[in-house]
N, C-alpha and C positions, 0 to 999 in steps of 0.2 A: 504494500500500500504506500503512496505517495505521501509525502509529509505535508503537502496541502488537502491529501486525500482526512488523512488522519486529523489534520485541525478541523475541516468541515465537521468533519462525525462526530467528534469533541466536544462541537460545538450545538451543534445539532442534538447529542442527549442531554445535554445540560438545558436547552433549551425546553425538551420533556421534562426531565427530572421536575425547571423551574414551573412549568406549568402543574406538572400532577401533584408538588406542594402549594399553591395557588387556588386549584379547582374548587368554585364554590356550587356549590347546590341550588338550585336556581329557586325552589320552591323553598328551602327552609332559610337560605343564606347562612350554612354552617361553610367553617371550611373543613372538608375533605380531606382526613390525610392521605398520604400517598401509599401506599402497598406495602404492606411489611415484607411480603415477596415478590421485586421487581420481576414481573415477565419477561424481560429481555436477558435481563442479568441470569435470573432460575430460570428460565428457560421451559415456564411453564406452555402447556397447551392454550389454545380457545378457551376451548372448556372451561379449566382451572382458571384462567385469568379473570373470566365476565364472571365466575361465581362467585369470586375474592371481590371482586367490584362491586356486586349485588349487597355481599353481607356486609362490605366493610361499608357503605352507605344508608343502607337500611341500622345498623348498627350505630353508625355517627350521628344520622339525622332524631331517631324516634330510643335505643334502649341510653343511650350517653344519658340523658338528664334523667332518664328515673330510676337510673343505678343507685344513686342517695339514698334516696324513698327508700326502695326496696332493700338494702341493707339496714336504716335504721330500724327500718318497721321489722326485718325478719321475716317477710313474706313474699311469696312464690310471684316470680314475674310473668302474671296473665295474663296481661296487654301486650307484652311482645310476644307471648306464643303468640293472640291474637293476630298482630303482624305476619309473624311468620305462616301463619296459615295462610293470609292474606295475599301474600308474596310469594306460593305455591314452592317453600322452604319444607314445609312439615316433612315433605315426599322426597325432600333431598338425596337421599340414599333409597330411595323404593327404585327397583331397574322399570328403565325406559319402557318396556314393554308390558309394563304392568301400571305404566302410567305418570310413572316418577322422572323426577332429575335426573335419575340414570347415575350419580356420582359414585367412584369406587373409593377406598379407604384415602388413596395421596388426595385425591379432591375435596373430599369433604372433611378433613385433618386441616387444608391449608384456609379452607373456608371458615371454618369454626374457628379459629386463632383468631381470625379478624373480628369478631365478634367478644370474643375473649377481652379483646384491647377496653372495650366501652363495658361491660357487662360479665364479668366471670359468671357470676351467678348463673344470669343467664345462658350462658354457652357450656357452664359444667351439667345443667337438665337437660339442655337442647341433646349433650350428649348420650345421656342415660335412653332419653328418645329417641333417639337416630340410630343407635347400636342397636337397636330390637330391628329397624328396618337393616342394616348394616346386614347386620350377622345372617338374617334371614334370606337375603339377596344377595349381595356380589358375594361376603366370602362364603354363604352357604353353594351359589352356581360352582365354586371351585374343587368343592368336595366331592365323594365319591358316594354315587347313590344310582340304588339300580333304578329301572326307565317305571317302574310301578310308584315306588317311594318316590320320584324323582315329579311324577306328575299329581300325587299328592300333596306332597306339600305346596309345589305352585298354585293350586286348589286351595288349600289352607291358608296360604300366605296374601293371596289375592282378595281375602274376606281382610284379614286386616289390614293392607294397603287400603283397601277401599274405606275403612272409617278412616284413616287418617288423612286420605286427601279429599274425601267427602264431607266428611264432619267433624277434619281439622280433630280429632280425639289423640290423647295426648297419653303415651305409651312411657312408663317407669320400668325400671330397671334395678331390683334389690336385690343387692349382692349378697353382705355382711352378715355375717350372723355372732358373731363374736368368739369361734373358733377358728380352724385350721382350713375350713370350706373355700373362703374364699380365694385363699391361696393358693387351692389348688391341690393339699397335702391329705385332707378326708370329705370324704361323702358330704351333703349337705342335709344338715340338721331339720330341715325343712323338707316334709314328705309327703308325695304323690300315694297312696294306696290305690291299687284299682278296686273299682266298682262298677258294677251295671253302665255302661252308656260313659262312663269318665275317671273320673278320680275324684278323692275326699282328699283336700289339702288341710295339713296342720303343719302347723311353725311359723318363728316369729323370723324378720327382718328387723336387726337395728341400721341407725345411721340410711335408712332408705329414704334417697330422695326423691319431691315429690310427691311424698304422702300426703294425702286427702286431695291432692289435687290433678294427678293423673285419672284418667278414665280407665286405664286398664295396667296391671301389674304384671311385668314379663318376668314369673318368678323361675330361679333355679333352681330345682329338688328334688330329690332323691325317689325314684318311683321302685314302688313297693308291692309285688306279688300277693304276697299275704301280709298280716299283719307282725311276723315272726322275721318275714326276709331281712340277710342282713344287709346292709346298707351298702352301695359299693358306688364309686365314682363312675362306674363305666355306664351307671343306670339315671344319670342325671339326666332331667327334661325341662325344657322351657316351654311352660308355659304360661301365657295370657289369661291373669284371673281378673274380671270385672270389680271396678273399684265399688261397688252396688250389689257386690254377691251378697248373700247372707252369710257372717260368720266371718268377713272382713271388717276388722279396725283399724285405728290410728291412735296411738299413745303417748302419752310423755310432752315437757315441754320441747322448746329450740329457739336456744339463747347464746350458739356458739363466737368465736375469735371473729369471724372471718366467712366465706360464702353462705351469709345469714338468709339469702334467696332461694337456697336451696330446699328448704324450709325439710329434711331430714329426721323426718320422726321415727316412730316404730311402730313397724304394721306388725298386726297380730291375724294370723289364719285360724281358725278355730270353725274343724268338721266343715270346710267349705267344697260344694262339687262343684266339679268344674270338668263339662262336655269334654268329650276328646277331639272336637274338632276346634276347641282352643290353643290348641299345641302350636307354638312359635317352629317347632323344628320337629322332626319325628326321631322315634326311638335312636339312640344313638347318635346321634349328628350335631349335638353341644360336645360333647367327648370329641368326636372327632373333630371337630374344631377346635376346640383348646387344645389340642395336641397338635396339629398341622398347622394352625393360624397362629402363632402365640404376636404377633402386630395388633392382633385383637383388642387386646388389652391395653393399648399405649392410647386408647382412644380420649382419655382423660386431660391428656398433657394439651391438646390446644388450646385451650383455656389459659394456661401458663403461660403456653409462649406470648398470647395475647397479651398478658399481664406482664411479663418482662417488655415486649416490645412499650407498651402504654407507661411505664414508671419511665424508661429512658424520655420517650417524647413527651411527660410532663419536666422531667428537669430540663429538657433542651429549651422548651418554651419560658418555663422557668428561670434559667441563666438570660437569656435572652430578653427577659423584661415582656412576654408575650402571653403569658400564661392569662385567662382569663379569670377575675375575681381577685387577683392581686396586682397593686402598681406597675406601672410601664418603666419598671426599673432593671435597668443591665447590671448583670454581675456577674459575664462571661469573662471579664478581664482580669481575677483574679488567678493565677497560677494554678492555686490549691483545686479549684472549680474545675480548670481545663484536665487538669492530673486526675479526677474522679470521674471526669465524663468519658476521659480516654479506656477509664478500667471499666466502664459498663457498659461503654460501647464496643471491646474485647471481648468483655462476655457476653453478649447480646450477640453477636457475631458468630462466636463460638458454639454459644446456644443453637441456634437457630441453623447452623452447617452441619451438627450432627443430626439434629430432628430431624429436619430434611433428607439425607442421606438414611439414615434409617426408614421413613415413609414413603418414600421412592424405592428402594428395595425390598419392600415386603411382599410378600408371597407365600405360598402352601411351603410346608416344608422347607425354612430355609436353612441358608448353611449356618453350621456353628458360630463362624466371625460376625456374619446378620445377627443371629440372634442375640449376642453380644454386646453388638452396636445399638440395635431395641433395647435392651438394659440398661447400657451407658447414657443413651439417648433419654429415655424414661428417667432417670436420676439427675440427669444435667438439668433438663426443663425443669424438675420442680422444684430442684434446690438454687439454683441460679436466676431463676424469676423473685424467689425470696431475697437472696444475695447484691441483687439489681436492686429491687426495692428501697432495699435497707441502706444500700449506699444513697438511693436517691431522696432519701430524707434524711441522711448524714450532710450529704451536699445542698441542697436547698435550704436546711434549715429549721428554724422554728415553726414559720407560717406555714411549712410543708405538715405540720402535725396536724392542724385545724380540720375540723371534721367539714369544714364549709367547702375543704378540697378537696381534689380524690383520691391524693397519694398515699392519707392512711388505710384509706379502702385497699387500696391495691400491694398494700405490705399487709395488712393484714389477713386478706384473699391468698395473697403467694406462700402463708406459711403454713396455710392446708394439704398444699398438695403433696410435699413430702411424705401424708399419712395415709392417704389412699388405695385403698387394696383394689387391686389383687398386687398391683407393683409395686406397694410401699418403698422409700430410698434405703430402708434397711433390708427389705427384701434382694431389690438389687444388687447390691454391693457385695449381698451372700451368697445369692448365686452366680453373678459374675467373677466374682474369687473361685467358687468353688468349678464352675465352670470351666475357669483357664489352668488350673490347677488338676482336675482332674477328666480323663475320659470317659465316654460313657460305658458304664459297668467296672471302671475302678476303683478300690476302696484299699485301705492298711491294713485291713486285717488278713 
């Protein structure tokens, strides 16, 4: 390339760059930030780039201001599902042919982050919803199922596609029960017995978000022959219990740190039936998932990266005297300032090179260094969106503490995700030690 070739070009993205930091919204007169994953730069698709543009606007214009609300009150963001139904989101991951966005795991990973930036709250339910469409759709088409089961469940899954892009119904996802289930280590405590026509459900969820306010419960649990069978992980089922069943509750208060919108109660199953044509996935096919997809499970981290991206771009506004609700005062020229914005713009950087690389790579069955990188990648985001934070209220200051801002929100928010299962960061760190350290089926003894 020509050296006048190269000044044009130069010049020429800078000239994008300065518009997509510019772009104002024509109906709300916010400004638009610019993409936390430049398309040219990542080298995203069509696709991926209009959906990042969709949520990060939808996102900027209508969940940005009622993120306050919703964390001080502690309560579920219903207005912006409303939106997202609105804006034919809900379907984001339901495949094309069935009506939906079509989006696979990299697309709607990179879309939910942006959403993340204005709203954690909001984008960590969006995910609990969207992994029931996820899992049931793109990485459930990758799994192995004969042409009978195979045309069953698109049968089965076509009935819940259809409330949630018909009646916009709003699909939970409880994990948690307070042992070794969610991690993946034993059976789940919460069980399926059959019955005539379905199953009797008993067992609690803690920490499940969503509660009382989901229409339908994608629960995971251990289905049971008799009432004697013993429990075994390879018999776990998802299914879809109506929030209206009889013998569904909600308990407890929800008064937590930090993702206060998640509104996280505990549901109580108690003798509930529930049809067998409620089934999220058929016999076997959760098992085999968690065991061929393990990217499944990183589905929590866009929220984070959103939340690291969002702490960096309040102190840049912040330094810069631009921040809205506080004075048009610069205080980029202090040394100390430049020296703090270089370490969280490093880690920001860093963050966000491994995610990426990790959700770009994911697939059935991947290799051992993939799955490694999903680990690594899963601990970076939710400790280093805390670590961003925390520096960017070290750097801004006092008035960065004020709840009238949103940077306590978003230090607050970042220091949840470290505890989140199924990947918790202590999780991580144990199985990627133990992972590089040993092969599969070696042991000391």
């Amino acid at each position: 390339m020509q050296s006048f070739e190269i000044f044009y070009w130069i010049k020429d993205r800078h000239i994008v760059d300065d518009l997509k930091q510019s772009k104002f919204d024509a109906g709300q007169g916010n400004q638009i930030d610019a993409p936390m994953f430049d398309p040219i730069d990542w080298k995203l698709s069509d696709f991926e780039a209009n959906l990042c543009r969709e949520t990060r606007e939808l996102a900027a214009n209508r969940f940005a201001d009622r993120a306050p609300s919703i964390d001080r009150e502690a309560r579920f963001p219903t207005e912006n599902y409303a939106d997202l139904h609105k804006h034919d989101l809900m379907g984001i991951c339901v495949p094309a042919e069935h009506g939906g966005r079509g989006a696979d795991l990299k697309a709607y990973m990179l879309a939910a982050a942006e959403i993340g930036r204005y709203c954690g709250a909001t984008a960590l339910t969006f995910n609990m919803h969207v992994s029931s469409c996820l899992w049931t759709g793109f990485l459930a088409d990758e799994l192995d199922m004969d042409d009978e089961t195979r045309a069953k469940h698109n049968k089965m899954r076509q009935k819940h596609y259809d409330r949630i892009l018909n009646d916009g119904a709003i699909y939970a996802q409880p994990f948690s029960e307070g042992g070794a289930a969610a991690a993946g280590h034993a059976a789940f405590g919460t069980t399926a017995l059959l019955s005539d026509g379905g199953w009797i459900i008993n067992g609690k969820k803690i920490f499940a978000s969503l509660s009382g306010h989901a229409n339908y419960y994608g629960v995971l649990c251990t289905e049971l022959a008799t009432a004697d069978t013993k429990p075994s992980r390879a018999n776990t089922m998802y299914i879809a219990i109506p929030a209206n069943a009889k013998g569904v509750s909600v308990e407890g208060e929800w008064d937590p740190l930090g993702m206060r919108g998640t509104v996280s109660r505990t549901l109580i199953f108690k003798d509930v039936f529930v049809p067998f044509s409620e089934q999220l996935m058929p016999r076997g096919i959760y098992f085999q998932a968690a065991t061929k997809w393990p990217h499944m499970f990183m589905t929590l981290t866009p929220s984070y990266i959103g939340i690291a991206q969002a702490a960096y771009d309040f102190t840049i506004r912040y330094l810069r005297g631009e921040q809205p609700g506080t004075p048009p005062v610069k205080r980029r020229m202090y040394p100390t300032k430049q020296l703090a914005v270089a370490r969280m713009k490093i880690m920001l950087e860093q963050t966000k090179s491994l995610w990426f690389q990790s959700i770009s790579e994911a697939q059935p069955n991947p290799s051992q260094d993939s799955l490694h990188r999903a680990w690594a990648a899963q601990y970076t985001a939710m400790e280093n969106a805390n670590a961003i934070a925390q520096l960017a209220v070290r750097t801004c200051g006092g008035q960065a503490m004020l709840r009238s801002l949103q940077l306590e929100r978003l230090y607050r928010d970042s220091r949840c995700g470290a505890l989140m299962l199924p990947w918790t960061a202590e999780l991580c760190t144990d199985m990627l030690g133990r992972g590089a350290l040993y092969q599969s089926g070696e042991s000391d003894s």
